[in-house]
KOLMAR-949790 format. One record per residue (C-alpha): residue in three letters; chain; x, y negated, z negated. Coordinates in steps of 0.1 Angstrom, whole numbers, plus 5000, padded with zeros to 4 digits. Each point is the difference from the previous one (the first is absolute). Example, Ala and Ser with C-alpha at 12.3 -4.5 7.8 and 13.67 -1.06 7.14 Angstrom:
2
node resn: ALA; chain: A; c1: 5123; c2: 5045; c3: 4922
node resn: SER; chain: A; c1: 5014; c2: 4966; c3: 5007
//
This chain:
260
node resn: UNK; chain: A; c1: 2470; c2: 1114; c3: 4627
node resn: UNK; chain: A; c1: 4980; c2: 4977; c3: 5023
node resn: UNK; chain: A; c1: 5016; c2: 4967; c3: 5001
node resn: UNK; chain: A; c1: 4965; c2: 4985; c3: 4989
node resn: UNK; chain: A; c1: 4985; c2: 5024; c3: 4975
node resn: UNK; chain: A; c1: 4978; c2: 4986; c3: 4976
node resn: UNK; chain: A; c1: 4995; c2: 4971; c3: 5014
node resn: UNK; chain: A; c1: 4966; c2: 4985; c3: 5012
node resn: UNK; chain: A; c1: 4994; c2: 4985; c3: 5035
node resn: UNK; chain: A; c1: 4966; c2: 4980; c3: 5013
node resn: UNK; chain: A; c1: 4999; c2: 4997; c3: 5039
node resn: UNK; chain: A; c1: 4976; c2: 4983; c3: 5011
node resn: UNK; chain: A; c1: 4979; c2: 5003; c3: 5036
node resn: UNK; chain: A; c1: 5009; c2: 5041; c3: 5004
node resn: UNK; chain: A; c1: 4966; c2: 5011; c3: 5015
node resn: UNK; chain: A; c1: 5015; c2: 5009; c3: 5032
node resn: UNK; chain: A; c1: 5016; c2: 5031; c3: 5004
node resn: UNK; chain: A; c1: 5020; c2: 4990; c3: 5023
node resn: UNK; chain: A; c1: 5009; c2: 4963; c3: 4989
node resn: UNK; chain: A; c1: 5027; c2: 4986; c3: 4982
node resn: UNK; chain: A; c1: 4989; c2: 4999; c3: 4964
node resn: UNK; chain: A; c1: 4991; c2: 5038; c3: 5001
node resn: UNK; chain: A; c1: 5034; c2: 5005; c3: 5013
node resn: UNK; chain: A; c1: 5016; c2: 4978; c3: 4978
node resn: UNK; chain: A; c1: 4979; c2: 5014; c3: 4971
node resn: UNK; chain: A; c1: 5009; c2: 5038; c3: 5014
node resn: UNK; chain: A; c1: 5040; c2: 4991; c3: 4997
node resn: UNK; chain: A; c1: 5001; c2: 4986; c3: 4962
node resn: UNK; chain: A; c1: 4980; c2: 5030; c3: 4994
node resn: UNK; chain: A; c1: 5025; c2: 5029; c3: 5015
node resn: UNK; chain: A; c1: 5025; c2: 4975; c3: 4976
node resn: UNK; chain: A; c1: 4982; c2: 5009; c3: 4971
node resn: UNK; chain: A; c1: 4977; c2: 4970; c3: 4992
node resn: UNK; chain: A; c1: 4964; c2: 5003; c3: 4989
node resn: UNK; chain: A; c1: 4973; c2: 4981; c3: 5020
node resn: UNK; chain: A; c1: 4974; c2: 4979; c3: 5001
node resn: UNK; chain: A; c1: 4987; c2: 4999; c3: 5035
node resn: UNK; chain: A; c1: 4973; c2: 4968; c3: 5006
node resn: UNK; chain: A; c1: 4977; c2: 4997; c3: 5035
node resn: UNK; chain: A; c1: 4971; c2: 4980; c3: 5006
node resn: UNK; chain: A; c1: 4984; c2: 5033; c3: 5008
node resn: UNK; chain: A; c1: 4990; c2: 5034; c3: 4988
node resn: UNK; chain: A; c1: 5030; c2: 5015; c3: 5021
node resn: UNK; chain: A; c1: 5023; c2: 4989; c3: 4975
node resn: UNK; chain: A; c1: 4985; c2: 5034; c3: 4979
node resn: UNK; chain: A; c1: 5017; c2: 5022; c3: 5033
node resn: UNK; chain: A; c1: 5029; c2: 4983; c3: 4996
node resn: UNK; chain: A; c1: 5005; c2: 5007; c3: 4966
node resn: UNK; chain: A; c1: 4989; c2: 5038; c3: 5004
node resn: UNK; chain: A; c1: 5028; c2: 5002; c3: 5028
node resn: UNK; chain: A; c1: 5026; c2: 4990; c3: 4971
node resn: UNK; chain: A; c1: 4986; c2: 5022; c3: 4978
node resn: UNK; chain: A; c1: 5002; c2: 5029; c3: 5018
node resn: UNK; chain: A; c1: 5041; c2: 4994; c3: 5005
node resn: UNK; chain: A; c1: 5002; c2: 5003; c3: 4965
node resn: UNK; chain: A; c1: 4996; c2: 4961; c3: 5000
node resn: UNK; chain: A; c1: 4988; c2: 4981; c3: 4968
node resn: UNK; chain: A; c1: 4973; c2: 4974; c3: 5018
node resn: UNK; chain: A; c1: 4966; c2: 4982; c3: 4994
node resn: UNK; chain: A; c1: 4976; c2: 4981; c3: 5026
node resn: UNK; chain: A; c1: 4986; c2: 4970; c3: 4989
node resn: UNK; chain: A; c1: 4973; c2: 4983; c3: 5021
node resn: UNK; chain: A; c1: 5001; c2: 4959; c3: 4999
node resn: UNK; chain: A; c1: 4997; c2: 4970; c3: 5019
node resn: UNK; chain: A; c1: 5034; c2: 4982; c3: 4993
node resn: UNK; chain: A; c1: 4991; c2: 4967; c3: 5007
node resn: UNK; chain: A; c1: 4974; c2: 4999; c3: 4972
node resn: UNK; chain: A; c1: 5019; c2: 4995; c3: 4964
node resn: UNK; chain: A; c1: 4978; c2: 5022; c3: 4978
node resn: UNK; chain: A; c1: 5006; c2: 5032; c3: 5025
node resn: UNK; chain: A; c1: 5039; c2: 4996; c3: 4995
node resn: UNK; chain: A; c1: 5001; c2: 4991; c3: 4966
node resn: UNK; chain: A; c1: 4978; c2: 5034; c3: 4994
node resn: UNK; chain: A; c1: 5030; c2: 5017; c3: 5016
node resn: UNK; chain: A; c1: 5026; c2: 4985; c3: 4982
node resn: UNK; chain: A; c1: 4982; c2: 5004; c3: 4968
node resn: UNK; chain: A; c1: 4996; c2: 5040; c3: 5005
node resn: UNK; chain: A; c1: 5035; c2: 5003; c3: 5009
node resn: UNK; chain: A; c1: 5008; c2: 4983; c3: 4969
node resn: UNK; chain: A; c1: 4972; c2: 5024; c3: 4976
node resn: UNK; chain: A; c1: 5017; c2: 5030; c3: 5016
node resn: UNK; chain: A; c1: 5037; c2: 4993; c3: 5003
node resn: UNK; chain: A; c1: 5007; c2: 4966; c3: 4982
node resn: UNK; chain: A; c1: 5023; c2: 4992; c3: 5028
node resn: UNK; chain: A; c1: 5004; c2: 5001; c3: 5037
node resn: UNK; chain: A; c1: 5032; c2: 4993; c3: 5022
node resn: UNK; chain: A; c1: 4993; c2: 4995; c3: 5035
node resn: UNK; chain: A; c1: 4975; c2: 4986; c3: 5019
node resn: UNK; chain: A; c1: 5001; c2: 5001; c3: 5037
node resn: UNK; chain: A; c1: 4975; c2: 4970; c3: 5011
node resn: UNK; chain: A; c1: 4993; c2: 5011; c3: 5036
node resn: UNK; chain: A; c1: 4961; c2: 4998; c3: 5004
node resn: UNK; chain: A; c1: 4990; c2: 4974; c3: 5027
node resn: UNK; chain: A; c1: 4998; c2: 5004; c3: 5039
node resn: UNK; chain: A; c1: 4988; c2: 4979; c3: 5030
node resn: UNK; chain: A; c1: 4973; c2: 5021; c3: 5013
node resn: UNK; chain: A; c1: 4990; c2: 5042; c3: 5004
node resn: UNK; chain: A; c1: 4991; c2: 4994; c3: 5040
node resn: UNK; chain: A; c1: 5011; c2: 4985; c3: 5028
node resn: UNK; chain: A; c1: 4960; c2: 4983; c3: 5006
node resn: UNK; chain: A; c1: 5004; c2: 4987; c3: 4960
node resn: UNK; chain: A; c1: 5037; c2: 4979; c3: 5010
node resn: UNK; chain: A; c1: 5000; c2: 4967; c3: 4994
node resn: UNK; chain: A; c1: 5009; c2: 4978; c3: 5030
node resn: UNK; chain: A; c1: 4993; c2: 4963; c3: 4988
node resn: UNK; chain: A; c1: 5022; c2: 4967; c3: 5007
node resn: UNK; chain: A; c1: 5006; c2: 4982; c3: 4970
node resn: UNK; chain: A; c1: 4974; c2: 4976; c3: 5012
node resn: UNK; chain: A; c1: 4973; c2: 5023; c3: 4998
node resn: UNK; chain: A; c1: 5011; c2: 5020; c3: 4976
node resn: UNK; chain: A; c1: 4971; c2: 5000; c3: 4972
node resn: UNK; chain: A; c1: 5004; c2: 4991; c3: 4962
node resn: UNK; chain: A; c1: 4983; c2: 5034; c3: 4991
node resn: UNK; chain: A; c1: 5024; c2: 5022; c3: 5024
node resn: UNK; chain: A; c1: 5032; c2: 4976; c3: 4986
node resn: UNK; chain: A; c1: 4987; c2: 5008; c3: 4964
node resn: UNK; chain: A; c1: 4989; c2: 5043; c3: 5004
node resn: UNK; chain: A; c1: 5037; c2: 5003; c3: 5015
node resn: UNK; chain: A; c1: 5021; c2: 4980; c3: 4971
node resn: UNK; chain: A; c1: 4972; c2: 5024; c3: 4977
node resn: UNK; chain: A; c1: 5012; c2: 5029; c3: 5017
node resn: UNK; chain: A; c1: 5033; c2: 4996; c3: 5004
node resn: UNK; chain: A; c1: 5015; c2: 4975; c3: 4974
node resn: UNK; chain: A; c1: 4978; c2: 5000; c3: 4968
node resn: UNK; chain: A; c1: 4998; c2: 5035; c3: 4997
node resn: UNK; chain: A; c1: 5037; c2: 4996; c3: 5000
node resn: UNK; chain: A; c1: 5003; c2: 4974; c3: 4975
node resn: UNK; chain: A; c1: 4971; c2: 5010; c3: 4977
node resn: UNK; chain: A; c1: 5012; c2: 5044; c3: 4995
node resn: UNK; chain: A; c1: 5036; c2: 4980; c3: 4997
node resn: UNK; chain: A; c1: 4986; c2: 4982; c3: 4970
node resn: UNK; chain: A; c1: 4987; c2: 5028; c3: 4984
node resn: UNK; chain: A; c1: 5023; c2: 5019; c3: 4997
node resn: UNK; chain: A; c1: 5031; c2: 4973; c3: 4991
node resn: UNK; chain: A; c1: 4988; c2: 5005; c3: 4962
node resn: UNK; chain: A; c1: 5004; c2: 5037; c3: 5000
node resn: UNK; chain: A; c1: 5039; c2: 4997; c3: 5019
node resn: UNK; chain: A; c1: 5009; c2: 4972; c3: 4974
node resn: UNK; chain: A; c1: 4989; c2: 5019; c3: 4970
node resn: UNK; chain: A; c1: 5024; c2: 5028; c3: 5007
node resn: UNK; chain: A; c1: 5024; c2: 4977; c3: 5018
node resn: UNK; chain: A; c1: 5000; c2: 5021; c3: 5033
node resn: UNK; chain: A; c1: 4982; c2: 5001; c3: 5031
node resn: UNK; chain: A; c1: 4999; c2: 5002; c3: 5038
node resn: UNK; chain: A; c1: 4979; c2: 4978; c3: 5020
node resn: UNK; chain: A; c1: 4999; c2: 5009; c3: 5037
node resn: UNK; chain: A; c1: 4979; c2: 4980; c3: 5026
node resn: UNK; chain: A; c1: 4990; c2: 5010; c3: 5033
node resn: UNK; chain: A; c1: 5002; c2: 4970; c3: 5022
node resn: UNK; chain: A; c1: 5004; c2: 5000; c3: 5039
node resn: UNK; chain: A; c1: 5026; c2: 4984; c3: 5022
node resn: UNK; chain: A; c1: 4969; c2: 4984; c3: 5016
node resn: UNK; chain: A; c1: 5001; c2: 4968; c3: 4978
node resn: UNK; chain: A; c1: 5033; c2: 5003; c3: 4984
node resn: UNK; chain: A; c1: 5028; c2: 5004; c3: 5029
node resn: UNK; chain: A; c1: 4970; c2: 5001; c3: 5033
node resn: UNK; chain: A; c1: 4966; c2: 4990; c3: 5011
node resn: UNK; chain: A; c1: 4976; c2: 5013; c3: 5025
node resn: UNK; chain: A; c1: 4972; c2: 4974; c3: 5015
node resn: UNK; chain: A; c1: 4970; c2: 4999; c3: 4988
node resn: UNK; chain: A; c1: 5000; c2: 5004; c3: 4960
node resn: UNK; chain: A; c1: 5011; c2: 4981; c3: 4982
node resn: UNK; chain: A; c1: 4985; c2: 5012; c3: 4968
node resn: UNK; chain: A; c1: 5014; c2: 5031; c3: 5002
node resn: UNK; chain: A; c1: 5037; c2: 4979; c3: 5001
node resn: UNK; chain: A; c1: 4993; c2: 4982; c3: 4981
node resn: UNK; chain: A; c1: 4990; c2: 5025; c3: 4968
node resn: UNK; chain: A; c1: 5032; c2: 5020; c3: 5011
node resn: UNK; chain: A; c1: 5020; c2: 4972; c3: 4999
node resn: UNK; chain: A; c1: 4987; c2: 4993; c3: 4964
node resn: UNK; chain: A; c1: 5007; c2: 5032; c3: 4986
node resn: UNK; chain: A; c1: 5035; c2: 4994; c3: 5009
node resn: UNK; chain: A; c1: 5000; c2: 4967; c3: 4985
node resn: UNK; chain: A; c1: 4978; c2: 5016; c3: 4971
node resn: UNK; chain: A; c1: 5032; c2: 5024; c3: 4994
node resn: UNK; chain: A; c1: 5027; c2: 4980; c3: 4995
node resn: UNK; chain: A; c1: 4985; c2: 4979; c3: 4975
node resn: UNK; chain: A; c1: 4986; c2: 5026; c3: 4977
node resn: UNK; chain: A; c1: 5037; c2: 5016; c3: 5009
node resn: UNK; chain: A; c1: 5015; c2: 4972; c3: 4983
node resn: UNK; chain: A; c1: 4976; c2: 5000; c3: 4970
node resn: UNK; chain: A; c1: 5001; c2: 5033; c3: 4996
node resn: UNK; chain: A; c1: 5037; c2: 5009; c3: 5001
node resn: UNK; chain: A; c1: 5009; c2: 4990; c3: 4960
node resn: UNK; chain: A; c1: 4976; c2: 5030; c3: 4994
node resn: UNK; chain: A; c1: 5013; c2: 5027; c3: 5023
node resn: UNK; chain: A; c1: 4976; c2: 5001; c3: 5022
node resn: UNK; chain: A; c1: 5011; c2: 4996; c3: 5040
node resn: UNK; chain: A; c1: 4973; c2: 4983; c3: 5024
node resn: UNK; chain: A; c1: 5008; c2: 5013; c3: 5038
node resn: UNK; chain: A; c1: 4983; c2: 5000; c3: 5032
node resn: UNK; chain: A; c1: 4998; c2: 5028; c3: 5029
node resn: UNK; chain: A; c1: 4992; c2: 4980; c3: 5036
node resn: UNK; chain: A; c1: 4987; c2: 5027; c3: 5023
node resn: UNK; chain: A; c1: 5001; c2: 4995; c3: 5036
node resn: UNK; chain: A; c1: 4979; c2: 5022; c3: 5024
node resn: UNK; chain: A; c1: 4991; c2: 5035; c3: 4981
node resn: UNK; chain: A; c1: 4981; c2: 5026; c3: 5012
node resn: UNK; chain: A; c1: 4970; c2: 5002; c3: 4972
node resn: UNK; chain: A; c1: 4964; c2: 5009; c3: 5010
node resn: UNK; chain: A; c1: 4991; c2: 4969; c3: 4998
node resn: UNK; chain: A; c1: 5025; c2: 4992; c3: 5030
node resn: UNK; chain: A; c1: 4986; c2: 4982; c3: 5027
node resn: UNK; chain: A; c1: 5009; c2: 5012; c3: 5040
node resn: UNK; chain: A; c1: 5010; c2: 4966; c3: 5006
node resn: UNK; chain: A; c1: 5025; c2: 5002; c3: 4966
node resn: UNK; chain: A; c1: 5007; c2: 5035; c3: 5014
node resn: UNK; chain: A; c1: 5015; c2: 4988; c3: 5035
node resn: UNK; chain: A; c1: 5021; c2: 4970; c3: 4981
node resn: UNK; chain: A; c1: 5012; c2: 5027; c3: 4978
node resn: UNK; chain: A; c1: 5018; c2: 5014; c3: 5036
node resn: UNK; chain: A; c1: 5014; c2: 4967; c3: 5006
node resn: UNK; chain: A; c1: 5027; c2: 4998; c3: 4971
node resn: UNK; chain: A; c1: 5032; c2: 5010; c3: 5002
node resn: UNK; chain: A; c1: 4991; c2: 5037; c3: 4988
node resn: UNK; chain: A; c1: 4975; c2: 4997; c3: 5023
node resn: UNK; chain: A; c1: 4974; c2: 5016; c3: 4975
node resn: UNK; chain: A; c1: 4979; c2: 4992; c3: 4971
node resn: UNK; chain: A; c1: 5018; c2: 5009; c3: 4965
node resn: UNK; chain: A; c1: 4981; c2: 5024; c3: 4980
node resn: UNK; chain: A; c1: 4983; c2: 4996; c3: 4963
node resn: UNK; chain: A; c1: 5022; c2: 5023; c3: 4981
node resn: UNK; chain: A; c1: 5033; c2: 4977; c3: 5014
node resn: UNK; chain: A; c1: 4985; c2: 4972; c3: 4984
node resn: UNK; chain: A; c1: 4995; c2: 5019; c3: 4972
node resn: UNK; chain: A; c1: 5037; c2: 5009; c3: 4996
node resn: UNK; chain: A; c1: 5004; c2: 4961; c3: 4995
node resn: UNK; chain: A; c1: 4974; c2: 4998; c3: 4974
node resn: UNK; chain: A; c1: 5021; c2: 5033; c3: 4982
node resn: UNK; chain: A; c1: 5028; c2: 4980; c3: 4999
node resn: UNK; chain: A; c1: 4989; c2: 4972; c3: 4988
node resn: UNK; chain: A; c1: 4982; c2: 5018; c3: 4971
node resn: UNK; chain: A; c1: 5028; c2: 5017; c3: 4992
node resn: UNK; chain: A; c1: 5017; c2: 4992; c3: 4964
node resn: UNK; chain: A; c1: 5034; c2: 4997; c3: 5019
node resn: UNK; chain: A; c1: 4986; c2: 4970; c3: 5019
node resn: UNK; chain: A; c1: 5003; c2: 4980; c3: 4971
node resn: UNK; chain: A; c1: 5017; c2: 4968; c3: 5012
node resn: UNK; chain: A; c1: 4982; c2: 4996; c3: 5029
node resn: UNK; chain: A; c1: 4969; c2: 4976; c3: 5001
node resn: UNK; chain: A; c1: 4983; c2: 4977; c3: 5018
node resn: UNK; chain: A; c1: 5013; c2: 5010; c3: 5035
node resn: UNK; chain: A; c1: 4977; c2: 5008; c3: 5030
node resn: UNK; chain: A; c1: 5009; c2: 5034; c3: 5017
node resn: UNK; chain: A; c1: 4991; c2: 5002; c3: 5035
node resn: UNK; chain: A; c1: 4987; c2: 5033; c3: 5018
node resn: UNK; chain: A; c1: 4996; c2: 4993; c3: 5035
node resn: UNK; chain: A; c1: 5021; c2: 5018; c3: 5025
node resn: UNK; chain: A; c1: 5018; c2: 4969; c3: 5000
node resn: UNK; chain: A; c1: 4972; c2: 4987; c3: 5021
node resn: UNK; chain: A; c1: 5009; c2: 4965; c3: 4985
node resn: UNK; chain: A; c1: 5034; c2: 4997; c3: 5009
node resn: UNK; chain: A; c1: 5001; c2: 4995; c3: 5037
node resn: UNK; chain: A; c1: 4993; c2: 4963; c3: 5008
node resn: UNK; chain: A; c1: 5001; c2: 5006; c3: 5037
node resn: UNK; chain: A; c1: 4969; c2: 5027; c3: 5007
node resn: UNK; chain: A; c1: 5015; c2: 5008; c3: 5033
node resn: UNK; chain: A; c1: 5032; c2: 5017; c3: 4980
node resn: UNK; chain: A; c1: 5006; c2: 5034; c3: 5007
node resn: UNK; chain: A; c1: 5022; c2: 5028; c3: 4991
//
């Protein structure tokens, strides 16, 4: 039997079919879990097809996550149909689609509305799906809670957004505290920090830093993915709060003329 038959997953910002919350969503479903897929888009309907047709239980929602009503709509269909959900893999957010669109601002001129659409973006989606779905995991005293951060805020930084860094460092902060609340409950609270991955949403400037590391590639959605499986999984049971990073080990050279 699939190690997580039965059980319901949410995975949030799967739109892309080639991005890491498809992939992510794609791996619990081979495991056995039933999904519901959410995308500020109608793509997210694709998606969901694509599942179906592996013999996949899956369902496309359409919402803008940083907006209360649109996840509590989520939650509380979930809840109608299931009474119960237990993972939720909180991965929407993302600097920008094109390399014109990337934000290249010094602190100093950094504007209050770019500071405040990124935080949106990346952070409150995080913290407000998270909230939403703690009452469901409590209830039935069980739950996964997986959040895809970056090592850009957490463990590096790149010039020239500090938004961005500063949301990704808050989920990680974000994750050990509701860890710690969360624990008496069952419920584990973990992050993933990607570090260059080859999504279609990859810039060529991300692609050639992806060559640099000491794999001297890009990783690839569905290896992130296999962290988000593990962490799911029911085994992983006394692990929470930790920060898993995915990066090549990109960030553990200090000295960036090292070589092999």
């Amino acid at each position: 039997m699939a190690v997580l038959s039965g059980q319901i997953a949410l995975v949030t910002g799967a739109g892309s079919p080639a991005g890491i919350g498809f992939a992510s969503a794609h791996a619990l479903g081979l495991d056995g879990a039933a999904l519901a897929l959410v995308s500020t888009t109608n793509r997210i309907h694709e998606r969901a097809a694509e599942l179906r047709s592996e013999g996949i239980r899956a369902r496309g929602y359409v919402a803008d996550l940083t907006q209360p009503p649109a996840v509590q709509r989520i939650v509380d269909d979930l809840r109608a149909e299931f009474g119960r959900l237990e993972i939720c893999v909180n991965n929407a957010g993302m600097t920008v689609v094109t390399e014109d669109e990337q934000l290249e601002s010094r602190v100093d001129d950094l504007s209050l509305a770019d500071w405040e659409k990124s935080l949106a973006r990346n952070l409150t989606t995080c913290f407000l799906v998270t909230r939403a779905v703690l009452p469901l995991m409590r209830a039935q005293k069980y739950g996964r809670i997986i959040n895809i951060t970056s090592t850009s805020g957490p463990v590096q930084a790149f010039v020239g957004d500090s938004a961005y860094h500063a949301a990704k460092a808050g989920m990680w902060g974000f994750t050990r505290a509701v860890a710690l609340e969360a624990a008496a409950d069952g419920i584990t609270v973990n992050a993933i920090a990607p570090g260059w991955i080859a999504t279609a949403s990859q810039l060529e400037s991300e692609k050639r830093a992806g060559e640099l590391t000491p794999m001297k590639r890009s990783g690839t959605p569905a290896e992130v993915a296999h962290a988000v499986r593990f962490l799911a999984h029911p085994d992983a049971s006394y692990i929470t709060g930790q920060l898993i990073v995915v990066d090549g080990g990109n960030s553990v050279p200090e000295d960036r003329n090292w070589r092999p």
